[in-house]
N, C-alpha and C positions, 0 to 999 in steps of 0.2 A: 774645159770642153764646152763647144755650142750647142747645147742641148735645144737648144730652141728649131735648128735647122730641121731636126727628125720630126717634129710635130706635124700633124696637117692640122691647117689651121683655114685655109682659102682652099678654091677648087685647086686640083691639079693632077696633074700628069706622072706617071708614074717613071716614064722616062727621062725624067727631072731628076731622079733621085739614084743617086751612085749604089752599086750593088756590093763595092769593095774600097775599105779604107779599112788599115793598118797602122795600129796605136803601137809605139813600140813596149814592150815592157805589160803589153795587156793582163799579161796570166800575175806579173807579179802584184800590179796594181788593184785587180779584182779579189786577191786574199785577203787587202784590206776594207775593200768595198763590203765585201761581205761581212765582216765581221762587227761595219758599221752596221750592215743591215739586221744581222741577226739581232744584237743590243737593244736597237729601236724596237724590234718586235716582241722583244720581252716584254719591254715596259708598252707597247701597244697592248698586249695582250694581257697585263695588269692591270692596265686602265680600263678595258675593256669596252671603248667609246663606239670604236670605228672598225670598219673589215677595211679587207683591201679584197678586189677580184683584179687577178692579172688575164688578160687573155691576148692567146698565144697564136697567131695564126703563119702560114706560109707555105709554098711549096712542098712536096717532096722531097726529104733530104737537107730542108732548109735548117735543121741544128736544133729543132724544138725542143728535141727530149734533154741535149748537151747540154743546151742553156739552163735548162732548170737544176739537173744534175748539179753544174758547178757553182751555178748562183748564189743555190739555198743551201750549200753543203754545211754552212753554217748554224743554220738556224735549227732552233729547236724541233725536233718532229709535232711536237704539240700544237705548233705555231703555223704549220704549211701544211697545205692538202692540196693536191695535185689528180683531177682528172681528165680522162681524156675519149671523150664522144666518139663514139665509132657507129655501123649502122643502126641505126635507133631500132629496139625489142620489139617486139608485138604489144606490149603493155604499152610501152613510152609511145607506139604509134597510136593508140588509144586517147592519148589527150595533145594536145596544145603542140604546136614545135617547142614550145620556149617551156614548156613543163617539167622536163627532165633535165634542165639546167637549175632552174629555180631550186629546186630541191637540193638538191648540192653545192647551194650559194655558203659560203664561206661565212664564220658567226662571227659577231663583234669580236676581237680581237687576235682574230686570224686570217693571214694570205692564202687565198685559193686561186689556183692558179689552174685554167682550163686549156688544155695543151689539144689547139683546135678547141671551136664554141660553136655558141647558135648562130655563130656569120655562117655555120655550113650549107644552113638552112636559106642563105642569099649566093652561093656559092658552087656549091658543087651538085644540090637540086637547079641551078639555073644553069649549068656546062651537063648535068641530065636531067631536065626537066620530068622524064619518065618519072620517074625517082617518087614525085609529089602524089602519085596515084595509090599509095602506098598507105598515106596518110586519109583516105578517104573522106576528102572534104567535101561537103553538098555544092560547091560554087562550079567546084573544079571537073568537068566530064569530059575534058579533049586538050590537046595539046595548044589550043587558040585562047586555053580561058589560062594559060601560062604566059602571060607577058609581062610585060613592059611593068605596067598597071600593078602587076601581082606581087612584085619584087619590090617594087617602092613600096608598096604598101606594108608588107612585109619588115623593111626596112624601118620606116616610122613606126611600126610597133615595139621595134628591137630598141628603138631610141626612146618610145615611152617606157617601157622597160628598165634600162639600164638610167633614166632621170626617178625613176622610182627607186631604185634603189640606192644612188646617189643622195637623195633627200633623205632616205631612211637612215645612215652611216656607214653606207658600204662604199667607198674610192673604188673607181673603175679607170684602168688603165688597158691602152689594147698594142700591141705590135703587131708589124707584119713585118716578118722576114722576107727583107729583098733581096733573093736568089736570082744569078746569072743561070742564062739556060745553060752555057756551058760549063760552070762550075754544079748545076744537078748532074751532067752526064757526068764528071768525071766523079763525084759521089756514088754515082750506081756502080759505075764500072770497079769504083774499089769493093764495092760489097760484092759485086762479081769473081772478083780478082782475091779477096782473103777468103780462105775458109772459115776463118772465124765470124766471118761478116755475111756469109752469104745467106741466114736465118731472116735476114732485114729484109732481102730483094724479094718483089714480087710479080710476074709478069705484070701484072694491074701498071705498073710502075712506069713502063713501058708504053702501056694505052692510055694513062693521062698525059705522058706527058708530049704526045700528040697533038694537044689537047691546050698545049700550054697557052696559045694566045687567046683564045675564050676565058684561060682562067683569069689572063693579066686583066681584059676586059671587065671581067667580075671584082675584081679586086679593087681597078682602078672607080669603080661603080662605088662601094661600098666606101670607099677613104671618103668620098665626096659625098656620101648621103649620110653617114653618121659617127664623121667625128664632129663629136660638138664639144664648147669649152668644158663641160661635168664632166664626160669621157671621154675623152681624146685618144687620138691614133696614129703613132711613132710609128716612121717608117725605118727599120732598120739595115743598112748595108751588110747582107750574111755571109756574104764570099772568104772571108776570114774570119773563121767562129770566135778567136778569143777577143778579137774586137768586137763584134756582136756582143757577146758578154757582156763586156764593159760598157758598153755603150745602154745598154738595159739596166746594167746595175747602178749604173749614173743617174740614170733617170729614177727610178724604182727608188735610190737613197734620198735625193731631192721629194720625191712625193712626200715620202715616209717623214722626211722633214718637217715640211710645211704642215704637218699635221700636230707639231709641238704636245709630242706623249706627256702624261705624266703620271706615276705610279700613285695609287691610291695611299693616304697616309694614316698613320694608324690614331685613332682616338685620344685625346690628351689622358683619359683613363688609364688606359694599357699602357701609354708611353710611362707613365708615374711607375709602373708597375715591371716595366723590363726587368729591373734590377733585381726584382722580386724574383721572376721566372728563374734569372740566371742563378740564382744562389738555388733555387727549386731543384734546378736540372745538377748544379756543381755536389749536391749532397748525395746522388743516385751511388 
């Protein structure tokens, strides 16, 4: 697979990039993806060098929660932590936007994975800029001191940010799920249409996605202002989840690669001593 093609790497255009391809054999191929992936995070998380932060961004219905579901079904619970930002507390509005990510950044030798992140804060404050008066900045007193200017800036902080923690040993990897608008409508309409699904839908659903070409605007803003080579940003075709899938787990097993784990080895002491332990344990 050309994994290279998902990256952004140069400006570009979001309508560049296909919403739907179809790997045949997806679901069977990803049982083994994963199982590479879990392995490596053992011994990632023996070695104890490196974190990994995955962040997860996309549409409505775009497959966020599936994909991690099926991804990580392997791996150890020890080894994954999975959260997911919704409107910021009264507390978390009390410091920083980037405050209440920090805190839940993933330790040396484990995957966290942010299902939705601090791109919200370039994102869905910019498609409602209301939003930001919430956060009671001294700069910010009217809807003119929300521009242009405010969102870049914003955005270079997120990229000083994530190269700090890059230098520190956390890998930062980002997707976005590229959903067709016509594949969101026929996602809603099934959670309309099962009872079992209709706990999902929410009118809100409906009023963004009115909404939708502001958001592709924001989005296409954000691929171009911060992916950089430390943290880069896959665009992925979501219209077929199990390709999606795979196409993440592809990438994610390659990173995981490139980082050449190796488990901690035990003292030439204790090694002298194994045999010892075992005749210890065989006499109980």
């Amino acid at each position: 697979m050309q994994l290279e093609k998902y990256k952004v790497e140069n400006k570009v255009k979001l309508a560049q990039f296909e919403t739907k391809e179809v790997i045949n054999d997806a679901k069977k191929s990803l049982k083994k993806l994963r199982k590479k992936i879990a392995e490596l995070q053992d011994t990632m998380y023996a070695e104890g060098k490196y974190g990994f932060l995955i962040c997860l961004q996309g549409m409505d219905t775009s497959g966020k929660d599936s994909l991690i579901r099926e991804v990580f079904k392997d791996v150890n619970a020890r080894g994954v932590e999975v959260h997911s930002f919704k409107v910021p507390t009264e507390l978390e509005l009390k410091h920083d936007f980037l405050w209440r990510h920090y805190i839940v950044l993933p330790e040396k030798g484990k995957i966290g994975v942010f299902n939705r992140t601090h791109y919200e804060n370039v994102l869905v404050t910019r498609v409602h800029p209301e939003y930001i008066f919430s956060e009671n900045i001294p700069t910010v007193n009217s809807l003119e001191d929300l521009n242009d200017d405010f969102y870049l800036n914003r955005m270079d902080r997120i990229n000083q940010f994530e190269n700090h923690l890059v230098k520190n040993g956390t890998k930062v990897l980002k997707f976005f799920l590229n959903l067709s608008k016509d594949e969101q409508k026929n996602r809603l309409l099934r959670r309309l249409n099962l009872p079992e699904k209709n706990w999902k839908f929410s009118p809100s659903d409906l009023k963004e996605r009115k909404l939708w070409d502001e958001y592709q605007t924001c989005y296409e803003d954000v691929l171009n202002n911060t992916s950089e080579e430390n943290a880069p940003w896959f665009v992925i075709p979501a219209d077929d989840k199990p390709t999606a899938r795979l196409i993440f787990a592809e990438i994610l097993l390659k990173e995981l690669e490139k980082c050449n784990f190796e488990a901690p080895k035990l003292s030439s002491k204790l090694v002298e001593k194994l045999d010892d332990f075992k005749t210890e344990l065989n006499k109980e």
